[in-house]
C-alpha positions as a Markdown table, in Angstrom:
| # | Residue | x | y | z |
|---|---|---|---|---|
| 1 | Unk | 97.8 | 98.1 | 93.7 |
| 2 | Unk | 98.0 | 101.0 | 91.0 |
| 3 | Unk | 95.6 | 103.2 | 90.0 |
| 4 | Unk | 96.1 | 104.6 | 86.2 |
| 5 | Unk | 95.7 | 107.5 | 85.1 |
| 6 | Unk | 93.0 | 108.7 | 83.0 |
| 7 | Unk | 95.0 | 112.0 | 81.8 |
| 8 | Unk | 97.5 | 114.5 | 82.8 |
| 9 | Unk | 94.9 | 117.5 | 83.2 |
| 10 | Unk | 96.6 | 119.1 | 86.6 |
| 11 | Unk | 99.5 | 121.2 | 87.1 |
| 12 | Unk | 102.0 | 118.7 | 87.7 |
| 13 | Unk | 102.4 | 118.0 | 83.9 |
| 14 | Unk | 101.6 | 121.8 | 82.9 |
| 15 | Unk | 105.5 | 122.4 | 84.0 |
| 16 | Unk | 107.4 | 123.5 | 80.5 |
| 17 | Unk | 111.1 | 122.2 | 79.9 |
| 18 | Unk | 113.1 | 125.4 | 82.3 |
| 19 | Unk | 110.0 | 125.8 | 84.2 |
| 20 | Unk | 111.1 | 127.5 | 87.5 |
| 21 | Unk | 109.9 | 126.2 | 90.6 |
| 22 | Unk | 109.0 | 128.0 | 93.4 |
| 23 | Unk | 108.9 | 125.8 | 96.9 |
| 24 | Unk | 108.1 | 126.4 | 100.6 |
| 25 | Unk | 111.5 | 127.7 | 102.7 |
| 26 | Unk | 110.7 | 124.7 | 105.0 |
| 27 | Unk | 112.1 | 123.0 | 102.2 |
| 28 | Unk | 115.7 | 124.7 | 101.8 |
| 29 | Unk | 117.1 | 121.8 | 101.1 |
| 30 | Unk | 115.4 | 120.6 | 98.1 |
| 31 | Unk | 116.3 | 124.3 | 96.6 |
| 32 | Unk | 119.7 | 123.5 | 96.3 |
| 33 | Unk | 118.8 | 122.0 | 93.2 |
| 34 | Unk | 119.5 | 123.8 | 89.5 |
| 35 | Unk | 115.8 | 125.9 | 89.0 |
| 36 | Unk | 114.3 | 125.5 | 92.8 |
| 37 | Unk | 113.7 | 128.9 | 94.7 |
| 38 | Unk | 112.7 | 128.9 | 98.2 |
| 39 | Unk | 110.3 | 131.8 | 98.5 |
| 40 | Unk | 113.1 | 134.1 | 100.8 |
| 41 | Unk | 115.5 | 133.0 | 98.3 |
| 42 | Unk | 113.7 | 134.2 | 95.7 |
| 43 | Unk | 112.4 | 137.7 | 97.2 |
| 44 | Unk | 116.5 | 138.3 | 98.0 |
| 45 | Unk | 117.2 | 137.5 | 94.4 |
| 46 | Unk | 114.3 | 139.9 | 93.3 |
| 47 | Unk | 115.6 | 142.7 | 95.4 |
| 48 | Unk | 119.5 | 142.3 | 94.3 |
| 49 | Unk | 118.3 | 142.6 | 91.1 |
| 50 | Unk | 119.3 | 139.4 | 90.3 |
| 51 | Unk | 115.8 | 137.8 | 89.0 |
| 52 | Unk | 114.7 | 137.7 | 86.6 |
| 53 | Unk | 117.7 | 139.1 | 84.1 |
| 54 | Unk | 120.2 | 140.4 | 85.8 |
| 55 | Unk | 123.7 | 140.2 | 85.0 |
| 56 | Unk | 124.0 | 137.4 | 88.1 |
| 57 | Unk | 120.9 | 136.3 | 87.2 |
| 58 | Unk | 120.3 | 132.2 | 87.6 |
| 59 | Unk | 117.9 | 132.2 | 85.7 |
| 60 | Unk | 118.7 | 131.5 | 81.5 |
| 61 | Unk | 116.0 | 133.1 | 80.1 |
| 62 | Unk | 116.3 | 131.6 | 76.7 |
| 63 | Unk | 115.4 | 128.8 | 78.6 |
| 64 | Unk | 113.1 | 129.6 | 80.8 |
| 65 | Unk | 111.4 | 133.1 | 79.3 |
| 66 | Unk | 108.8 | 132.4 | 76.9 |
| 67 | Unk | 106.6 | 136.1 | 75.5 |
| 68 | Unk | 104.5 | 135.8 | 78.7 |
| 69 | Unk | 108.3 | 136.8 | 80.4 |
| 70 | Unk | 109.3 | 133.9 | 83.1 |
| 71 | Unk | 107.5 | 131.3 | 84.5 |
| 72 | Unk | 107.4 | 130.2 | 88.2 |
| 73 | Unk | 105.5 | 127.2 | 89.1 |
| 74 | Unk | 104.1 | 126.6 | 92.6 |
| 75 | Unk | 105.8 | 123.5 | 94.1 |
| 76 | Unk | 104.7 | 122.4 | 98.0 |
| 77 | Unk | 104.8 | 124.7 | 101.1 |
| 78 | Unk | 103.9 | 127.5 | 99.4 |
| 79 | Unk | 101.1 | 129.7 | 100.3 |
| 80 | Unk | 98.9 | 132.6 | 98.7 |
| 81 | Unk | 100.2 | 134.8 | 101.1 |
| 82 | Unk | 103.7 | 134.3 | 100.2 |
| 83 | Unk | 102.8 | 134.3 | 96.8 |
| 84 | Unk | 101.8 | 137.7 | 96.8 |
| 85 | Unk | 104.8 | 138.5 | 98.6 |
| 86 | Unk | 106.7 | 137.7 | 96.1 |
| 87 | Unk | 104.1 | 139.4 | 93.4 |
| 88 | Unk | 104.7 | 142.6 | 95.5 |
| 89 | Unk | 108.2 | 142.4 | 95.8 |
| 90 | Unk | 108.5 | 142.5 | 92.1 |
| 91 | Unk | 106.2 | 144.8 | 91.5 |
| 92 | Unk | 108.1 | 147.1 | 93.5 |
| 93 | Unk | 111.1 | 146.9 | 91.2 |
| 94 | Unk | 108.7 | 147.3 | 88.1 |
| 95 | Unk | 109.3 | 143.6 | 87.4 |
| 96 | Unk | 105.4 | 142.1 | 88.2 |
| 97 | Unk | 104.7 | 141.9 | 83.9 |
| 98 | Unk | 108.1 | 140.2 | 83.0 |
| 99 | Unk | 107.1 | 136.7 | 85.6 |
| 100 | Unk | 104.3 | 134.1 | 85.4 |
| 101 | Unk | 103.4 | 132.7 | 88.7 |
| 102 | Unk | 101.4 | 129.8 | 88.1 |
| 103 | Unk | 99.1 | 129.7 | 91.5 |
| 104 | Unk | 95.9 | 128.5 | 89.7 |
| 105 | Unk | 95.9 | 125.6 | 92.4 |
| 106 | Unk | 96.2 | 127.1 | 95.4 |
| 107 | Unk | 93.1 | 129.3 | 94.5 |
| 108 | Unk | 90.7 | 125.6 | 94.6 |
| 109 | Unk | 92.1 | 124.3 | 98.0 |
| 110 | Unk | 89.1 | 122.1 | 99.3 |
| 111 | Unk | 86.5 | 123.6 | 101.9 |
| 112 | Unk | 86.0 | 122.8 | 105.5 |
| 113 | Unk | 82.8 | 120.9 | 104.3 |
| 114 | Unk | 83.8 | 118.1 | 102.3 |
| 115 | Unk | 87.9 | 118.1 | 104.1 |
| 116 | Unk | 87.0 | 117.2 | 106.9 |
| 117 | Unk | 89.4 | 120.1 | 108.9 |
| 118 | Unk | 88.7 | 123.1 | 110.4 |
| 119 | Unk | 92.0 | 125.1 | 109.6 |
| 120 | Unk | 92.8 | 125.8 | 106.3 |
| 121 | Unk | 97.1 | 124.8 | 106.5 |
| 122 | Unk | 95.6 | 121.7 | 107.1 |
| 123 | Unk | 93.6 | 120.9 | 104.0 |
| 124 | Unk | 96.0 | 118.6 | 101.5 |
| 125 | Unk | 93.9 | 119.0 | 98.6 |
| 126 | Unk | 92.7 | 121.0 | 96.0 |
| 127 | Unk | 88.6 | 120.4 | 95.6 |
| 128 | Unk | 88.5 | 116.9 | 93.6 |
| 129 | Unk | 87.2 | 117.3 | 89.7 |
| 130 | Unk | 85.5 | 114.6 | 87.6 |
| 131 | Unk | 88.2 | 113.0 | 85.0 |
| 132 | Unk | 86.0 | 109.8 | 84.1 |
| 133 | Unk | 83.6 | 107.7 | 85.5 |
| 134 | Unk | 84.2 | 107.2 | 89.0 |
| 135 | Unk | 87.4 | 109.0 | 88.2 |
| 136 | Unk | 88.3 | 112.1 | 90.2 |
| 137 | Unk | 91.7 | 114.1 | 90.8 |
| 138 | Unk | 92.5 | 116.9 | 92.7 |
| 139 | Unk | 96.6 | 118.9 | 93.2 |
| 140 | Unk | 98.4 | 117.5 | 96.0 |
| 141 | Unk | 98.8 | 121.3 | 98.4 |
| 142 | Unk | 101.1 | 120.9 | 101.2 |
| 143 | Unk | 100.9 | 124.1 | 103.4 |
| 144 | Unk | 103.9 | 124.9 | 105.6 |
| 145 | Unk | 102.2 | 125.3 | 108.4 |
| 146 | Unk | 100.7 | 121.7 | 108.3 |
| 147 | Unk | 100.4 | 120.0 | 111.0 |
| 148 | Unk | 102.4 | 116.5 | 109.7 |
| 149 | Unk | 104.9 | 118.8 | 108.8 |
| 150 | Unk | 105.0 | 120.3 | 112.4 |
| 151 | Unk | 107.9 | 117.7 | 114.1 |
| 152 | Unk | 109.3 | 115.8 | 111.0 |
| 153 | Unk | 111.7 | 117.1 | 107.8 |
| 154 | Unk | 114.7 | 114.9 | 107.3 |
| 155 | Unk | 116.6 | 115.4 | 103.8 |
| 156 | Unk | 114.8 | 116.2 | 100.7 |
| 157 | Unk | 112.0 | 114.9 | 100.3 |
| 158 | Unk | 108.2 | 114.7 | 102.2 |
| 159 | Unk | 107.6 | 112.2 | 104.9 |
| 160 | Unk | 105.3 | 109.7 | 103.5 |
| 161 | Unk | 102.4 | 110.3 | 106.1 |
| 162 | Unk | 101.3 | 113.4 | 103.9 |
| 163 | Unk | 100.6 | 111.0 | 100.9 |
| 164 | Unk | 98.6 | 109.1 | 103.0 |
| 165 | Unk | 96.8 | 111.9 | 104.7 |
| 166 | Unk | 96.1 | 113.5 | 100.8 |
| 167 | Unk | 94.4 | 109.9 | 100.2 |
| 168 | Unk | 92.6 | 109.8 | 103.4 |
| 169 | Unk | 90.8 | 113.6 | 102.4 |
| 170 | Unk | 90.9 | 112.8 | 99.2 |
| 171 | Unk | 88.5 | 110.0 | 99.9 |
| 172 | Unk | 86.2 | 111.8 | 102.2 |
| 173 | Unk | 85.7 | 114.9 | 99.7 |
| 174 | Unk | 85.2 | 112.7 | 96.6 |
| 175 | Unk | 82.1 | 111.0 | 98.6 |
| 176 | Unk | 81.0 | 114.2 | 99.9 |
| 177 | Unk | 81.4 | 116.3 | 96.7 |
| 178 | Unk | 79.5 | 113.1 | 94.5 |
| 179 | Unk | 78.0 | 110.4 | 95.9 |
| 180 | Unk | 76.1 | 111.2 | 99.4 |
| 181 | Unk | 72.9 | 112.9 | 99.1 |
| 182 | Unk | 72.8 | 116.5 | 99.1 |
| 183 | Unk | 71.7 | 116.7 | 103.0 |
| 184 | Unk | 74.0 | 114.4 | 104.1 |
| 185 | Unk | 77.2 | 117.0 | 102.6 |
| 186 | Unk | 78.8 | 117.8 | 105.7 |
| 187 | Unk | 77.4 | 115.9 | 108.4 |
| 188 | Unk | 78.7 | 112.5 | 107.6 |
| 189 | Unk | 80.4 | 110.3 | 110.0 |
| 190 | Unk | 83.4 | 108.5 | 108.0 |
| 191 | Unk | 84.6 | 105.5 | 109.6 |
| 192 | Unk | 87.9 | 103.5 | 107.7 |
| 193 | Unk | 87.7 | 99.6 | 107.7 |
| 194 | Unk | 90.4 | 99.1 | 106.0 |
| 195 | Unk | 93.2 | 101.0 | 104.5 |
| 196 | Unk | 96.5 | 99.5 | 103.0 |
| 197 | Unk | 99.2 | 102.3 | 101.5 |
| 198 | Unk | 102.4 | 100.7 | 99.2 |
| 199 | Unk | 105.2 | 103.3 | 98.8 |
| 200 | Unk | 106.9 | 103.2 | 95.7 |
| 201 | Unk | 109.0 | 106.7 | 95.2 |
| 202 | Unk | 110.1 | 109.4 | 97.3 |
| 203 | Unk | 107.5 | 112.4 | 96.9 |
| 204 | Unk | 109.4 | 115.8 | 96.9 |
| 205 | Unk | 107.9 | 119.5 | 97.3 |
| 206 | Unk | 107.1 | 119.4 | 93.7 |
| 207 | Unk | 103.5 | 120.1 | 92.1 |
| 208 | Unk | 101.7 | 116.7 | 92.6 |
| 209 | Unk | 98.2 | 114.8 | 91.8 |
| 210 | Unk | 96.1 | 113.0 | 94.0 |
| 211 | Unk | 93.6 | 110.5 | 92.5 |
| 212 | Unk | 90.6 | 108.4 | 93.3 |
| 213 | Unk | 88.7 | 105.6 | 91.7 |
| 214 | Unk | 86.0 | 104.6 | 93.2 |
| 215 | Unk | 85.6 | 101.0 | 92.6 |
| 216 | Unk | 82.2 | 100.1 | 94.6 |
| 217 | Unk | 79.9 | 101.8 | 96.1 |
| 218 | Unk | 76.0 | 100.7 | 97.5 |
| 219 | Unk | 73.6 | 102.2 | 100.4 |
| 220 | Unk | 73.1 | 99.0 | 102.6 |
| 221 | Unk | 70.3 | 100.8 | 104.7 |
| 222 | Unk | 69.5 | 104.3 | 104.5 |
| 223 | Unk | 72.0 | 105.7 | 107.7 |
| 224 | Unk | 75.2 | 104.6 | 105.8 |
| 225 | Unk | 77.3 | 104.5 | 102.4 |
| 226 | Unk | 79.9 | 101.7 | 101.9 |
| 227 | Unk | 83.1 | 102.3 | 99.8 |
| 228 | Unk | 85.7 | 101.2 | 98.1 |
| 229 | Unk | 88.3 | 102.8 | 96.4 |
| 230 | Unk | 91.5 | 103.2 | 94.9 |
| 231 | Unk | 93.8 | 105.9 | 95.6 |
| 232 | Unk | 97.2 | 107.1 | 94.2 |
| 233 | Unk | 99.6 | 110.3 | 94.5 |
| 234 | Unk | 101.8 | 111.0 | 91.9 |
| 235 | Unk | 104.2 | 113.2 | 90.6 |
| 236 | Unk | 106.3 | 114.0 | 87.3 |
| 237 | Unk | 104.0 | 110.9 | 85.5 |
| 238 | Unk | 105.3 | 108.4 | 88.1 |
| 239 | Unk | 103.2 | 106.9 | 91.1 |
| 240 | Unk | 104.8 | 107.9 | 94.4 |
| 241 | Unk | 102.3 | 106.1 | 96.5 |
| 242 | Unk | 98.8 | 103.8 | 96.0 |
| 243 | Unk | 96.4 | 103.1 | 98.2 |
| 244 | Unk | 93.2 | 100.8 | 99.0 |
| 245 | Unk | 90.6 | 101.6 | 101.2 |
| 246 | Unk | 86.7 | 100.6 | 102.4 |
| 247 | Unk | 84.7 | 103.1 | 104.5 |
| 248 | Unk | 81.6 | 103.8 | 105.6 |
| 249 | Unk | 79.9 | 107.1 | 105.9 |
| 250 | Unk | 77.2 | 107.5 | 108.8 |
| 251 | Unk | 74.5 | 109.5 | 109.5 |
| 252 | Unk | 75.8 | 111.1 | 112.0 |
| 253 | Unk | 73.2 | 110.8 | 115.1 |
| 254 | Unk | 73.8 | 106.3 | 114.5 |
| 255 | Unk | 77.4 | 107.0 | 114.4 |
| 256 | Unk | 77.5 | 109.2 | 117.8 |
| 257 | Unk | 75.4 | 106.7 | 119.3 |
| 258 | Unk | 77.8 | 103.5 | 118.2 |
| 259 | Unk | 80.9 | 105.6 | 119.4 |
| 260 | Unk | 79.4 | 106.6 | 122.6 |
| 261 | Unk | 78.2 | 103.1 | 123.5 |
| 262 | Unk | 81.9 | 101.6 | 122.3 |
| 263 | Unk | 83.3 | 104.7 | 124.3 |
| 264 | Unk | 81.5 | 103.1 | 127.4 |
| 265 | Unk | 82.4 | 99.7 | 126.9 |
| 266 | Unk | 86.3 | 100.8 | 126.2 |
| 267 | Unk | 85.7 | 103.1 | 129.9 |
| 268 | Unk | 84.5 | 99.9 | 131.7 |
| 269 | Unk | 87.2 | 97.8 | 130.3 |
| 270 | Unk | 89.9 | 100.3 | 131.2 |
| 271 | Unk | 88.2 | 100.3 | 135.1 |
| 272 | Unk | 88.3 | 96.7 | 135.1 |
| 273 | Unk | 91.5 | 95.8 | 133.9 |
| 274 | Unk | 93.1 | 98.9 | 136.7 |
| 275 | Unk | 91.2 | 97.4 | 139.4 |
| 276 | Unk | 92.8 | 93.6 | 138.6 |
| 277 | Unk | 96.6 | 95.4 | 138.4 |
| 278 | Unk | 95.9 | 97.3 | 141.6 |
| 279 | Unk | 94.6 | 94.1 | 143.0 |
| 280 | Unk | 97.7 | 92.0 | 141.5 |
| 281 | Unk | 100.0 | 94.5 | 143.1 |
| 282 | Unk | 98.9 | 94.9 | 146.4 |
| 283 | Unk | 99.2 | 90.7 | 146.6 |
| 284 | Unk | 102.4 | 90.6 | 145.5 |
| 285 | Unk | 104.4 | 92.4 | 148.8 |
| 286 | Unk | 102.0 | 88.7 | 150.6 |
| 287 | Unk | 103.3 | 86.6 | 148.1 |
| 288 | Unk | 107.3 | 87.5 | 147.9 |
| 289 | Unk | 107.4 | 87.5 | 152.0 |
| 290 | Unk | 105.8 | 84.2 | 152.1 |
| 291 | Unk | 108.8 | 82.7 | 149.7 |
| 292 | Unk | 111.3 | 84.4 | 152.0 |
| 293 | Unk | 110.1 | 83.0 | 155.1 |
């Protein structure tokens, strides 16, 4: 499964040949490469006078300097409040007018409302925007802090859960932002049926897109919304990972009602199925001394 793509409107593909790229420290190990910054690496270069022209300076600014002075793009891990660290660290050296930070995306991070989370690190998405019909796309933001990047880093790239996390809110917000009815935003009970994820690239801490088609969609009684959609995350033009999905959104009063009844039915089954172990167990001391006898 691949889902096209309608146009290159986000910043993944606003980079510029020698576009610098700012990344997340968590991701050291990706900056070793030609033009990648960590943000302490690039507040140390700042204050050794290093960045953006000095003599030591790694930055070729024939290359990378344009008349708005140099330009840093946001990659992943990256927060406002490191950008402005950095902002402030050059503006103490009287450096803040020669460099560009393209941020733009981390100021349209999606709400609490239609993500689905309650703290903002957690949010993988920038608000989805309309690129066609039943076409929506929204920048791939991976927060440091996140909580699938809590326990696993290994080499350069991102682990592949935070693709399919992007898709799962990216799905959610899409059918909260356009498709339920206004008071149903935000009190929706989304429940997957089926959701299948095909990896086909690594995904680095680079800017990224996440998009959605939505490929069906009917009200089969008035307390839920059937989907069906396609999802992909890509990066630099090339797919990293698609995805398939179906889901229902709830009202939420029938879906507390189905959860607590199949919460019940789960609590008597776990009861019963302890009872026949603690029964099995305390017969099988009988059992063994009557084969020894």
């Amino acid at each position: 499964m691949s889902v096209p793509m309608p146009h290159e409107s986000s910043q993944a593909t606003d980079a510029k040949p020698g576009t610098l790229f700012l990344v997340g420290d968590v991701f050291a190990e990706f900056a070793h490469h030609e033009g990648v910054f960590t943000v302490s690496q690039l507040a140390r270069l700042i204050r050794n006078g290093t960045f953006p022209d000095g003599p030591d300076s790694a930055v070729d600014a024939d290359a990378d300097a344009d008349a708005d002075g140099v330009r840093v793009s946001v990659g992943q891990g990256v927060s406002l409040f490191d950008v402005q660290f950095i902002r402030d660290t050059l503006a103490r050296r009287g450096l803040a007018d020669l460099v560009v930070i393209d941020d733009q995306a981390l100021h349209t991070r999606a709400g609490r409302e239609i993500a689905h989370k309650h703290r903002p690190e957690n949010v993988l998405i920038s608000a989805p925007r309309p690129v066609g019909a039943d076409w929506y796309e929204a920048d791939l933001l991976v927060d440091g802090d996140n909580e699938v990047m809590s326990d696993h880093l290994t080499g350069q790239h991102m682990q592949g859960m935070l693709a399919t996390e992007a898709g799962r809110q990216m799905f959610i917000a899409v059918a909260e932002q356009f498709y339920l009815p206004p008071e149903a935003v935000g009190s929706s009970y989304f429940v997957i049926d089926s959701f299948a994820t095909r990896y086909r690239n690594f995904l680095f801490p680079l800017p990224a897109v996440v998009r959605c088609r939505v490929l069906a969609h009917r009200t089969p009684h008035r307390t839920r919304m059937t989907f069906h959609c396609e999802l992909s995350v890509s990066q630099g033009g090339s797919e990293t990972a698609g995805m398939e999905v179906r889901f229902t959104a709830f009202d939420t009063q029938v879906s507390h009602a189905k959860e607590t009844r199949a919460a019940q039915r789960s609590l008597q089954d776990g009861v019963a199925l302890a009872a026949a172990a603690a029964a099995a167990e305390a017969a099988a001391p009988a059992r063994a001394e009557v084969r020894t006898s």
